[in-house]
C-alpha positions in Angstrom: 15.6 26.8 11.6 14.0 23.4 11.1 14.6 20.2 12.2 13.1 17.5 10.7 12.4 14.7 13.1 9.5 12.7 11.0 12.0 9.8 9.5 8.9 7.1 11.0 6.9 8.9 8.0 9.7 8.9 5.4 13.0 9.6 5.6 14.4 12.9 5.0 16.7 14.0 3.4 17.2 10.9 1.3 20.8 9.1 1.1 23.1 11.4 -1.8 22.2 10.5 -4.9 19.2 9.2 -5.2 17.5 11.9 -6.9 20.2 12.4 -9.5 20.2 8.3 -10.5 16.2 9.2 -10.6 16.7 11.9 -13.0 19.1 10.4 -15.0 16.9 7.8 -15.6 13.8 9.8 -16.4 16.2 12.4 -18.5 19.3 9.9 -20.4 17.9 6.4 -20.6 13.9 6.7 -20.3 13.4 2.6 -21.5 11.7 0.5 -20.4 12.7 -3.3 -19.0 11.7 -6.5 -20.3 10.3 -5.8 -23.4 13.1 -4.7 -25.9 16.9 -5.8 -26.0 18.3 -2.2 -27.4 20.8 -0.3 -24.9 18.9 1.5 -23.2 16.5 -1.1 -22.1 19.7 -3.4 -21.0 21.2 -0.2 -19.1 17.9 -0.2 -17.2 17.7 -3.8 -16.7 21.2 -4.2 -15.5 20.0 -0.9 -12.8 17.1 -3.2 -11.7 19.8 -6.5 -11.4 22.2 -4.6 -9.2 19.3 -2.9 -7.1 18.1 -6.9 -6.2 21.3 -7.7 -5.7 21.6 -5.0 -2.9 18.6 -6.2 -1.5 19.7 -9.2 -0.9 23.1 -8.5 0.4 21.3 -6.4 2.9 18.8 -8.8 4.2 20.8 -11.8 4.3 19.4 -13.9 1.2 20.6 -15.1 -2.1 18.7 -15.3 -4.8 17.7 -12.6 -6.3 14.7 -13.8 -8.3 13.0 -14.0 -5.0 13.7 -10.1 -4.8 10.8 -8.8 -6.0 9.9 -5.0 -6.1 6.3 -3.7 -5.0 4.9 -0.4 -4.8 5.4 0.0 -1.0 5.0 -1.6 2.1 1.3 -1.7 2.3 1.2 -3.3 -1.2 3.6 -5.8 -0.1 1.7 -7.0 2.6 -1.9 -6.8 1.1 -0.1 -9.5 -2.1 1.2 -11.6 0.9 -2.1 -11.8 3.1 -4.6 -12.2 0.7 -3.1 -14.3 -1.8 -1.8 -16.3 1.1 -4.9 -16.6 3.4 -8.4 -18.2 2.5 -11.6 -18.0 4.2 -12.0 -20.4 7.1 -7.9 -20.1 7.7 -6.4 -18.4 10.9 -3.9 -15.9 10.9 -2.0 -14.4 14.2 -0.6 -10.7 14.2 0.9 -8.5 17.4 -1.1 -6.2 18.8 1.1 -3.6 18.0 0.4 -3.5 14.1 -0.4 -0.6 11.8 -3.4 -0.8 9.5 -1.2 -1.4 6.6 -1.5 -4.9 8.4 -5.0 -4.7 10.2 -7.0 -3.7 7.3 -6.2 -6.3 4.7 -6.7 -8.5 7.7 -9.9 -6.9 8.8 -11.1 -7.5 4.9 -10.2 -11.0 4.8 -12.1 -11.6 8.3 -15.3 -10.2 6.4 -14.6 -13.6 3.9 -14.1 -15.7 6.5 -10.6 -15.8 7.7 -10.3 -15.0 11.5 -7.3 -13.7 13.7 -5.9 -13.4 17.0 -3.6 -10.7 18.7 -0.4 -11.6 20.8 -0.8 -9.2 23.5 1.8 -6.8 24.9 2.1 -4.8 28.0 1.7 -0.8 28.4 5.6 -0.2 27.2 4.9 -2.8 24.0 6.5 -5.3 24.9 5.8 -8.8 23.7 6.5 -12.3 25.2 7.1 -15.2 22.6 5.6 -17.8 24.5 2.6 -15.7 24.7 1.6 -16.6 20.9 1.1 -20.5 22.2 -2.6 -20.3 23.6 -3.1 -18.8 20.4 -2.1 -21.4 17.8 -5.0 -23.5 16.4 -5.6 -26.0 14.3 -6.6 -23.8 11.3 -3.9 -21.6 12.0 -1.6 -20.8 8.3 -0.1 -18.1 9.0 2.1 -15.7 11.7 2.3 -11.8 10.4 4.1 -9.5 12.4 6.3 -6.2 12.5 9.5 -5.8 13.5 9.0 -2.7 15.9 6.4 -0.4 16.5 5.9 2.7 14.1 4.3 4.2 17.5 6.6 3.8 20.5 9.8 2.1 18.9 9.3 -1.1 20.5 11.3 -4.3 19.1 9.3 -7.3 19.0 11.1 -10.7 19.9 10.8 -11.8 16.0 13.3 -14.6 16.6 12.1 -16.5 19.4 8.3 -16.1 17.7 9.5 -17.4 14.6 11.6 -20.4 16.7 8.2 -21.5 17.8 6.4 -21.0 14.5 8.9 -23.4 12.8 8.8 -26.2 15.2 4.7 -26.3 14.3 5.2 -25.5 10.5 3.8 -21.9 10.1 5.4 -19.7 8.0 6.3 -16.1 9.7 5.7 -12.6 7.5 8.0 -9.9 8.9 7.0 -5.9 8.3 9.9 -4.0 9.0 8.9 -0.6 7.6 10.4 0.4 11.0 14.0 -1.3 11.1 14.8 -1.9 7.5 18.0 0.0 7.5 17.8 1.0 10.8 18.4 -2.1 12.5 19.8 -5.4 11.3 17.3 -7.5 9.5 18.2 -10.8 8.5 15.8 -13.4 7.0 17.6 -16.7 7.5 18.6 -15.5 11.0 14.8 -14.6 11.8 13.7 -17.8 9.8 11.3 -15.5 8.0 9.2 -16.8 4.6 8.8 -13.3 3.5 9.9 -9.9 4.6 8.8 -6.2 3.8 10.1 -3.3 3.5 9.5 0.1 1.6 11.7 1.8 0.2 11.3 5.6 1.3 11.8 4.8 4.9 14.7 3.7 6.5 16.4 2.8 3.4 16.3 6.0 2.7 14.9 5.6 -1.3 11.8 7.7 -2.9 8.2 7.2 -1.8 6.3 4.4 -4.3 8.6 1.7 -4.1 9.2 -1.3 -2.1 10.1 -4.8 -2.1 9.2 -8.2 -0.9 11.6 -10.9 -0.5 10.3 -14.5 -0.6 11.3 -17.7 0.9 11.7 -20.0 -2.3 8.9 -22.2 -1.0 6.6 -19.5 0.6 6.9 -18.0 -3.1 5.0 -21.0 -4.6 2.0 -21.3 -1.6 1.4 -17.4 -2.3 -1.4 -16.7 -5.3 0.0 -13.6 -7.1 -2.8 -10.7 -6.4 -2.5 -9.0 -9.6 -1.7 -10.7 -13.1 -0.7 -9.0 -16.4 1.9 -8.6 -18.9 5.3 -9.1 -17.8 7.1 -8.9 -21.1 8.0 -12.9 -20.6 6.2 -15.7 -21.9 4.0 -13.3 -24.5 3.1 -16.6 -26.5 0.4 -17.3 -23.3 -2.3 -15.7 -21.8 -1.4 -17.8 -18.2 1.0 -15.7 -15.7 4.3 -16.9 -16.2 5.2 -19.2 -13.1 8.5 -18.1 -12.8 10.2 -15.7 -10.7 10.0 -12.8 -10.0 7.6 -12.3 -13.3 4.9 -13.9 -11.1 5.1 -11.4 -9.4 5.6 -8.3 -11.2 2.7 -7.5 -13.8 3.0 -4.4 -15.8 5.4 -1.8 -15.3 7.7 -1.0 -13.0 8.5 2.3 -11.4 12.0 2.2 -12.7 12.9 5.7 -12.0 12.1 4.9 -8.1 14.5 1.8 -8.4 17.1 3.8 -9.9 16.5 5.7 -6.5 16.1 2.9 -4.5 19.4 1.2 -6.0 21.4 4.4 -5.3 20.4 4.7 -1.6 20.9 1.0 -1.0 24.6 1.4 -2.5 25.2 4.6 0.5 23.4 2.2 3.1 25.8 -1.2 2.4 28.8 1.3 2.0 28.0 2.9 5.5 26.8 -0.2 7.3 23.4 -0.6 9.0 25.2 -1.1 12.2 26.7 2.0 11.8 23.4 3.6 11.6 21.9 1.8 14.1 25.3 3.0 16.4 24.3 6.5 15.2 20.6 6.7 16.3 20.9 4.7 19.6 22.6 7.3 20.6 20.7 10.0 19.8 17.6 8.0 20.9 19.3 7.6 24.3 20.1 11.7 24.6 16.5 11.9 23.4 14.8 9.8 26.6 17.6 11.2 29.1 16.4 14.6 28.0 12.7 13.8 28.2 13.2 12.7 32.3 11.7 14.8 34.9 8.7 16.6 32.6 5.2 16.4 32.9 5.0 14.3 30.2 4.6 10.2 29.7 7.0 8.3 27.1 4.9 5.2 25.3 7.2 2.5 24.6 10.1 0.6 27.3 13.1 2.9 28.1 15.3 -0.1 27.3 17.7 1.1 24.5 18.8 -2.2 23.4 15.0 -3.1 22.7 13.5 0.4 20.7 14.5 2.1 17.2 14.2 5.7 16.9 10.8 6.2 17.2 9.7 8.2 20.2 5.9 9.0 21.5 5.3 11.4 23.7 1.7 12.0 25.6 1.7 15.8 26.9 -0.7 14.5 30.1 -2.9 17.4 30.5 -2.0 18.8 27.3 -3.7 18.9 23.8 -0.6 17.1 21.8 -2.1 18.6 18.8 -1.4 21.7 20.3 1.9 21.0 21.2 2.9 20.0 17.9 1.7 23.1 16.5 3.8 25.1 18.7 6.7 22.4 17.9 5.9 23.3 14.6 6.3 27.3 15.0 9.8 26.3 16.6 10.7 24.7 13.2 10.3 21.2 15.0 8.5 18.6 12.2 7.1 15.4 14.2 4.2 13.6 13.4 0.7 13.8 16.5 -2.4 11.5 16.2 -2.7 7.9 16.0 -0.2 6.8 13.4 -2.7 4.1 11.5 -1.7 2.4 14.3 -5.1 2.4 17.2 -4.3 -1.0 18.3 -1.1 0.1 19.9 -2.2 3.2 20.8 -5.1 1.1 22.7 -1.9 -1.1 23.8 -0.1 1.2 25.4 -2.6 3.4 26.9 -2.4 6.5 24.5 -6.1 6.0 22.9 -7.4 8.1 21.6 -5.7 11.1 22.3 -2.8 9.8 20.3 0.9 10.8 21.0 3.5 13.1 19.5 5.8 11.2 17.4 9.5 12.0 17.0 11.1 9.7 14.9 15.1 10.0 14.5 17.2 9.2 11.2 20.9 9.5 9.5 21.2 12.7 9.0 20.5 14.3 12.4 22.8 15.0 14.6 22.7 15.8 18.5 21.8 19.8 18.2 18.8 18.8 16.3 17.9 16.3 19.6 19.0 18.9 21.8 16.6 21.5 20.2 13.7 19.7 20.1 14.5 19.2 24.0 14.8 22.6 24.5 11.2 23.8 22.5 9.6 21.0 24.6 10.4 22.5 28.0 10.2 26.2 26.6 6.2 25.0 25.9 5.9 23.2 29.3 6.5 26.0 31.2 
């Protein structure tokens, strides 16, 4: 038996179909996009159309030049900060954030740009009006993530970016932790750009991601790589259009051939539905977890978590208890989940936690294992 409860990771098994839209890419079309006008190339193109399309269905935008595809989360974010921020500038983050945020950050703070940390209590939870004391006057620039990757914990992204737009500062959301797990709307949020991979909770292959882009956020952000785009080939300048500005050499089309084909299951299902589907499981999780010698990270509040549950085996090694986890066919993820900030927020530094992070395609016997291997290595 095994039981794969490492979704927070990447999500397995991935939605039906995405490996066979891969492959018949890779095996029956093979072209590539933007350079040719033969059928194959326009097949592929009109793949790469739709898969935008989808994206912007599901996050609540429009235009789908403003959809533009990355190599994953972490190269989303490092195009956003650094060819957003300059020394001397002033950037606030949560102090919740995985290093796919801090260490772009921390690289720009060796060039001169500084930043502050909205603090949160023990269980990770943030208050909006905490972020006040911390806007200066040299402040550009609000990046934050939806929820944590280490405890589950929503942050209040909406009444943050309420206070960011009455001063002007644009808000960058990472939601490599709720991106088809939990709603995620940009207008609604009042977001200037939002990321998202694509292997995670929108269930796609590892590689590819995407960054959507408030029209005028788009134009303030300095693309961070430059190339050929198959567009303007009569200049040597990057073409100033969208998303070509952002998209310099090529593409992993076979990932957005996989990407497209889970984001079809995901709008056909309903993120709601999903959301509906974990809760619950997330709930039977924590009611499970009550009485042992153990201590959750992150607030018992349902309505206020994803799927994403830390465990700290007080008095235990937790690499030793996922190891025997392991033997019982139980995958989670133990350590610090590029994440020591939270753990040093909520108290789990630097012994780390044991991760168990929920998806689509398990079920309550799965929960109800895991519960049953925990108490069966407590004893």
């Amino acid at each position: 038996m095994s039981i794969y409860l490492d979704n927070g990771a990447t999500s397995f098994p991935k939605a039906p179909g995405v490996g066979e839209a891969m492959l018949d890419y890779v095996n029956n079309i093979g072209a590539n996009v933007n350079r040719s006008t033969y059928e194959a190339s326009s097949e592929a193109e009109m793949v790469l159309i739709e898969c935008r399309e989808r994206l912007c269905t599901l996050f609540g935008t429009e235009d789908i030049t403003h959809a533009v595809f990355t190599p994953g989360m972490t190269a989303g974010l490092n195009m956003l900060l650094k060819g957003f921020l300059s020394p001397g500038d002033h950037v606030i983050v949560s102090s919740l954030e995985h290093n796919a945020m801090m260490r772009p950050i921390r690289q720009l703070e060796a060039q001169g740009v500084e930043f502050s940390r909205i603090p949160a209590d023990s269980r990770g939870i943030t208050d909006p009006k905490d972020i006040l004391p911390l806007i200066r006057p040299n402040t550009r620039l609000v990046a934050i993530m939806h929820a944590s990757n280490v405890c589950g914990t929503l942050l209040p992204v909406k009444e943050i970016s309420d206070i960011c737009r009455e001063r002007g500062l644009p808000v960058i959301l990472d939601a490599a932790q709720t991106a088809g797990h939990y709603p995620v709307n940009m207008k609604e949020l009042g977001l200037s750009a939002l990321c998202v991979p694509g292997h995670k909770g929108l269930l796609g292959p590892q590689g590819i991601g995407a960054l959507m882009l408030d029209e005028e956020f788009a134009k303030r952000v300095e693309p961070l790589i430059s190339g050929g785009t198959g567009s303007a080939s009569d200049s040597e300048l990057l073409p100033p259009y969208m998303p070509d500005r952002f998209e310099s050499g090529t593409l992993n089309i076979p990932g957005i051939f996989g990407l497209n084909a889970a984001l079809g299951f995901i709008l056909d299902k309903g993120v709601q539905a999903f959301r509906a589907h974990e809760e619950k499981l997330t709930k039977r999780f924590m009611d499970g977890l009550e009485g042992l010698p153990l201590r959750l990270a992150g607030t018992k509040e349902i309505n206020k978590r994803v799927g994403v549950i830390s465990i700290d085996f007080t008095g235990r090694d937790n690499a030793e208890v996922a190891y025997e986890l392991d033997k019982r066919g139980i995958m989670t993820r133990c350590g610090l989940h590029c994440a020591p900030s939270a753990h040093k927020t909520l108290g789990t530094f630097p012994q780390g936690t044991v991760r168990f992070s929920i998806g689509y395609a398990n079920a309550e016997c799965d929960v109800d294992a895991a519960i049953s291997a925990i108490k069966e290595i407590l004893r």
